[in-house]
N, C-alpha and C positions, 0 to 999 in steps of 0.2 A: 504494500500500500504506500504512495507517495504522499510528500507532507506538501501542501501547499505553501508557498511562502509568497507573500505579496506585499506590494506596499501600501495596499488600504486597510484601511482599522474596521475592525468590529464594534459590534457597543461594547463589546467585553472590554477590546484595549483602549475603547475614550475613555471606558470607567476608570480603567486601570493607570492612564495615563497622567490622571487628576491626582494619583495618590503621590506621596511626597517620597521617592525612592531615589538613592544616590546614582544618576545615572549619567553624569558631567561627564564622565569619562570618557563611556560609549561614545556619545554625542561629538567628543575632540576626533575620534575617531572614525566618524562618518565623514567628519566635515576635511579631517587631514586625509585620507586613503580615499581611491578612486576603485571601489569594489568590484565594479563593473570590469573592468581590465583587468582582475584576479581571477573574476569570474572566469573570464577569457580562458585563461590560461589554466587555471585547476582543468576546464574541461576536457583539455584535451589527454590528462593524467587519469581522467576518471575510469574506472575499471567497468569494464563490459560486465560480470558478474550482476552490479546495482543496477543496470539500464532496461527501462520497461519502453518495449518497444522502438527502440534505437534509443529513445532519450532517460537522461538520467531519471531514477525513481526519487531522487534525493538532490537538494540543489546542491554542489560542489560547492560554493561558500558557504553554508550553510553548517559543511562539515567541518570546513575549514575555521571555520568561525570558533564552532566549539572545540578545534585543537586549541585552538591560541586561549577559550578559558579555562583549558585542561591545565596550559603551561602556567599563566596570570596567574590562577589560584592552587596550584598544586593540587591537580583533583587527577581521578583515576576516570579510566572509560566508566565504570559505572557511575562512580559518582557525578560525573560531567552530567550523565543526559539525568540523571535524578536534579542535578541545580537547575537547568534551563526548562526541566516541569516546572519546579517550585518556583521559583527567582523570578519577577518581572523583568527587573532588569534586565539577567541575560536572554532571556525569549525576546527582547525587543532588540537586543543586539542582534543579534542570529535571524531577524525578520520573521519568527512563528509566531501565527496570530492564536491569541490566548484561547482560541476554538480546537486547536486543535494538538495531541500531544506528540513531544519530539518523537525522532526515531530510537531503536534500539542498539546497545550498546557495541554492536556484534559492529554494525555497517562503519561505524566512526572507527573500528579496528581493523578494517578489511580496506576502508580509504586511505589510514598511515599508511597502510604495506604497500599499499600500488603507488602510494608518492617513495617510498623509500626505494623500493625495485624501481625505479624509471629514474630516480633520484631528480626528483622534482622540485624539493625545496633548494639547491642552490640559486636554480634558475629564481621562485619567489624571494630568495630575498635579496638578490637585483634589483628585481621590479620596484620590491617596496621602499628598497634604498634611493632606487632612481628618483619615485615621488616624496620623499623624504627630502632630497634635492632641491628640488623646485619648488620646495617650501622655505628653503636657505636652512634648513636643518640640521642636514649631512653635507660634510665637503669629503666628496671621494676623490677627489685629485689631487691634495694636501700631503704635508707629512702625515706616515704613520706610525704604530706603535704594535711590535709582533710580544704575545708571553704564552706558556702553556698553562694546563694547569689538570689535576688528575679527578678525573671519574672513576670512583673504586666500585663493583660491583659485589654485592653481598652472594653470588652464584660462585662463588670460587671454589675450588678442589681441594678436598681434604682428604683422597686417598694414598694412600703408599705406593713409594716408587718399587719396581721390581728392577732387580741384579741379574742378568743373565751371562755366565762367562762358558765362553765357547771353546771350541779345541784348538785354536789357534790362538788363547789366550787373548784374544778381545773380548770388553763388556759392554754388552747392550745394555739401556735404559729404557724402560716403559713405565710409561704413570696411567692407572685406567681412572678414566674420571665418573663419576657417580651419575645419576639422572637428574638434569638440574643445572648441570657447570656451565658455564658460559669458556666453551675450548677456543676462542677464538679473543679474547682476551688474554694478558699477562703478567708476573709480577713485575717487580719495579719495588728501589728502595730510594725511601726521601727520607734523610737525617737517619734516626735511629728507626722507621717503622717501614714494614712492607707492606704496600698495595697491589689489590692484585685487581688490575680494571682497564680504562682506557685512558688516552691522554689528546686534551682536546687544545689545540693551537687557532689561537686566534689575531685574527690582524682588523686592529681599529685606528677609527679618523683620531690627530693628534689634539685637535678642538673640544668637541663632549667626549670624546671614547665610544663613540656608536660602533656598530662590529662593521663593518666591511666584508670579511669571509673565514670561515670555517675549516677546520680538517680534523679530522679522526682516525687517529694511528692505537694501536694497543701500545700498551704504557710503558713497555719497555723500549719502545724507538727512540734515536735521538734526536733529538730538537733539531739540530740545523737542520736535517733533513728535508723538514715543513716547508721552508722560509719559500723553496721556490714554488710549492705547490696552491698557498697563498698567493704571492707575487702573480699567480698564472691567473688566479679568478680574480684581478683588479686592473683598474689601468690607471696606475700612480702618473704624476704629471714628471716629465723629466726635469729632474734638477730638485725633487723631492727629496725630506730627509726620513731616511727611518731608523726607529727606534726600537732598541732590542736587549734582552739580558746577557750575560756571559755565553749561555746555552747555545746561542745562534753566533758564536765568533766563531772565525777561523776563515782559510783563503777561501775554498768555495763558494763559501757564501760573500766574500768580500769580492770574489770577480763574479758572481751573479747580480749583486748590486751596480759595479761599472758599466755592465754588458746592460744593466737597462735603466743605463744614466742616473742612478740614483744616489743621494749621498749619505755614506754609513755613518750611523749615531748607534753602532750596537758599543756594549760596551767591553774594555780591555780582558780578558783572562789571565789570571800571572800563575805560574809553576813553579814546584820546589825551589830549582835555577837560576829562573829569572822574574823575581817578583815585581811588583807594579811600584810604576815609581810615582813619587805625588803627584807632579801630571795626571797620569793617569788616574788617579786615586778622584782626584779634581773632576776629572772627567763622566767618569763612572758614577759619580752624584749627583752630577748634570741631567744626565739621562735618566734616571731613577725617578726623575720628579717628572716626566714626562710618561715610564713605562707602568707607576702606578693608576694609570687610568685604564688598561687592561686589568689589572689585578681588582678595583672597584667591578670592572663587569662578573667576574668569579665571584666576588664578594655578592655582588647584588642579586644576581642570580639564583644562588644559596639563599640569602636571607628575605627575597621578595616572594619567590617561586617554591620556595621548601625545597630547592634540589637538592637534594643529599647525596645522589652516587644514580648511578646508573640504573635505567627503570625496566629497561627490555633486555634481550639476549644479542647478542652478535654485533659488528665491527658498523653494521649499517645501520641496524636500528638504532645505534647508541650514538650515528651520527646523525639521522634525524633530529633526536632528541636535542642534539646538540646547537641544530639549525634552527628547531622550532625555538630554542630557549634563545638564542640569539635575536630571528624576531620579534619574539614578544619582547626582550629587554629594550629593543629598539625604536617600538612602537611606545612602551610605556616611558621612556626615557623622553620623547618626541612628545610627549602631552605636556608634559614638563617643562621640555626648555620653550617651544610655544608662550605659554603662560609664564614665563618668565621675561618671554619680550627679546628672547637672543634673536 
């Protein structure tokens, strides 16, 4: 059965409209995003499975809509479509007329998966960064600012390795993992503790910190590896600075940066041998003040969105999650600096 979504009100939502519910928000976000053109675009991700009679059974923003207040409020598939029953609010977001009730929880889980398989969210959060743009919001052609930061995954392996030594005195290794693991994940040690999850690299504008683009490696890869894989989904303006932790030095990445005119602000690495001299010391404090506005996106994201670690299984869904957590931070962040007059 399809839900109808329209833009005329019932008497249900004049009635409803009268009552005094916080919905400023919504409202900054109808009038900043141009739906219509997502619309566009979600439909062409929408998976044949939902479609009644060649057209969708479900409108594609509609599901889309209630991703982003799964992410905004740390809600789960069930609990999502139970708040846009209950909630005024968000059924006026999401355009359901109080006539009739959302869909089930099953179809907003089977629309993540055909955006994650097509991998569809990069391309959306272009889109919505483009019109973020031309709102003088986001400057994507600016310095910017690359950090990591780790997604631990509570599906880790807690079974024993096995020792196999052969007649040619070589030993194999196997680890059987339990039902549950996430095998496509890894550990990884930070300071004194081990995590065993993903590690999500982010490159944002050097102005608010809005994100620009995403990547998703499991947690035991190293950082500079990222740097060009970002650089690849942006188009920095030549003669751009960027900004970066120890993580990302080294030549590589410092003739990746010349090779596409850009000028390096990562900061120095010193070893045993040859440690940083105050210069560099000078240096590397410079930059700190510029690379914690990546680290505020980690921070906000955790304390806005409850993200705690990783919600799904495998290397793609947990970059999803990572895409969708990006645009909501970027949309919510965009309501903000608006109303602040930047």
């Amino acid at each position: 059965m399809s839900i109808k979504v329209s833009g005329q009100l019932s008497l249900s939502d004049v009635s409803a409209s009268r009552r005094k519910c916080k919905h400023t928000f919504f409202d900054q976000m109808h009038k900043l995003i141009n739906w219509s053109s997502i619309e566009k675009e979600l439909r062409i991700y929408y998976p044949k499975g939902l479609r009644l009679s060649g057209k969708p059974a479900y409108s594609p923003l509609l599901l889309f809509k209630m991703l982003l207040l799964e992410q905004w409020y740390g809600l789960s598939y069930y609990q999502v479509d139970e708040e846009v029953n209950d909630r005024i609010t968000f059924s006026r977001f999401c355009g359901i007329s109080m006539d009739n009730s959302v869909l089930d929880h099953s179809v907003l889980r089977r629309f993540r998966t055909a955006l994650t398989e097509k991998k569809a969210l990069n391309r959306l959060l272009k889109i919505i960064n483009d019109q973020l743009s031309s709102h003088g919001v986001l400057v994507q052609n600016g310095s910017a600012a690359v950090d990591a930061s780790l997604t631990p995954t509570p599906r880790r392996p807690k079974g024993k390795k096995s020792y196999d030594l052969h007649e040619d005195d070589t030993i194999s290794v196997s680890q059987s993992y339990q039902k549950g693991v996430d095998s496509e994940a890894s550990w990884t040690k930070k300071g004194h503790n081990l995590y065993y999850g993903y590690k999500r690299h982010v490159l944002v504008e050097s102005k608010e910190g809005l994100v620009l683009a995403v990547s998703t490696r499991k947690a035991s890869s190293d950082d500079g590896a990222h740097l060009a894989i970002l650089l690849d989904k942006v188009s920095l303006k030549a003669g751009s600075r960027l900004y970066g932790d120890k993580g990302y030095s080294g030549f590589p990445n410092e003739t990746l940066l010349k090779n596409k005119k850009l000028k390096s602000a990562i900061q120095n690495k010193g070893s045993r041998n040859h440690p940083l001299s105050s210069a560099a010391k000078r240096f590397n404090k410079l930059v700190s003040k510029t690379c914690y506005k990546v680290e505020r996106v980690f921070g906000s994201i955790k304390r806005w969105f409850r993200s705690a670690g990783a919600r799904y299984i495998g290397l793609d869904k947990s970059h999803t999650q990572h895409v969708m957590e990006a645009i909501a931070y970027n949309l919510y962040r965009a309501a903000n600096i608006i109303l602040r007059g930047v």
